[in-house]
N, C-alpha and C positions, 0 to 999 in steps of 0.2 A: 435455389431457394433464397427470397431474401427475408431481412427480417427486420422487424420495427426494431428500431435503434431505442426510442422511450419506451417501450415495455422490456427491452433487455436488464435481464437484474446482474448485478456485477458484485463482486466481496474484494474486500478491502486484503489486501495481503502485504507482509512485513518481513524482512528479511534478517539476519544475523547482525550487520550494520545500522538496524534501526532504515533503513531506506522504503519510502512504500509506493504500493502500485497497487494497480485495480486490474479483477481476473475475472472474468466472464463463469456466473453462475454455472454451476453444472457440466464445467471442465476441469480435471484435476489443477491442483496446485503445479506450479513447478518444482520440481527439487531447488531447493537451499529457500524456500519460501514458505509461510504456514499462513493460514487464517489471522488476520486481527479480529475480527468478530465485527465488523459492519458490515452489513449488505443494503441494496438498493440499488436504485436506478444511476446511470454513470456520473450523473451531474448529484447526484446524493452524497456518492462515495467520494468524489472530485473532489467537493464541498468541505468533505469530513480531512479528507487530506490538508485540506492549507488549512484549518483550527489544529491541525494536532503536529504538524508534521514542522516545526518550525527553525529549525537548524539541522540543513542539509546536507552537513559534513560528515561522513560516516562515522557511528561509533567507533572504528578503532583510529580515525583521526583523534577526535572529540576527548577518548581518554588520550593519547599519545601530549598533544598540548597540554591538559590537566597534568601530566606528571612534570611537564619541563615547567610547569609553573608561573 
């Protein structure tokens, strides 16, 4: 079976690190991953990633630096 790539709807997923990725609609999440709540087309959810996702250092870097100050 193949499948149209631009009608595939894909959701936006966010990990414990703040880290994100995109999961193909209507296949579970993976474990340590949950919904950010975008959906859309891959080049939609792509999009939404670089406006929101702008320091790609994992949260527990992000705090470790903030505490050494």
């Amino acid at each position: 079976m193949t499948t149209n790539e631009g009608s595939e709807q894909w959701r936006v997923v966010i990990n414990d690190e703040e880290q994100y990725s995109i999961w193909p609609q209507g296949r579970e999440v993976p474990a340590g991953w949950r919904l950010e709540g975008t959906r859309g087309s891959r080049e939609e959810c792509l999009e939404h990633i670089d406006r929101t996702w702008t320091d790609m250092r994992p949260l527990s870097v992000r705090q470790a630096m903030a505490a050494d100050g």
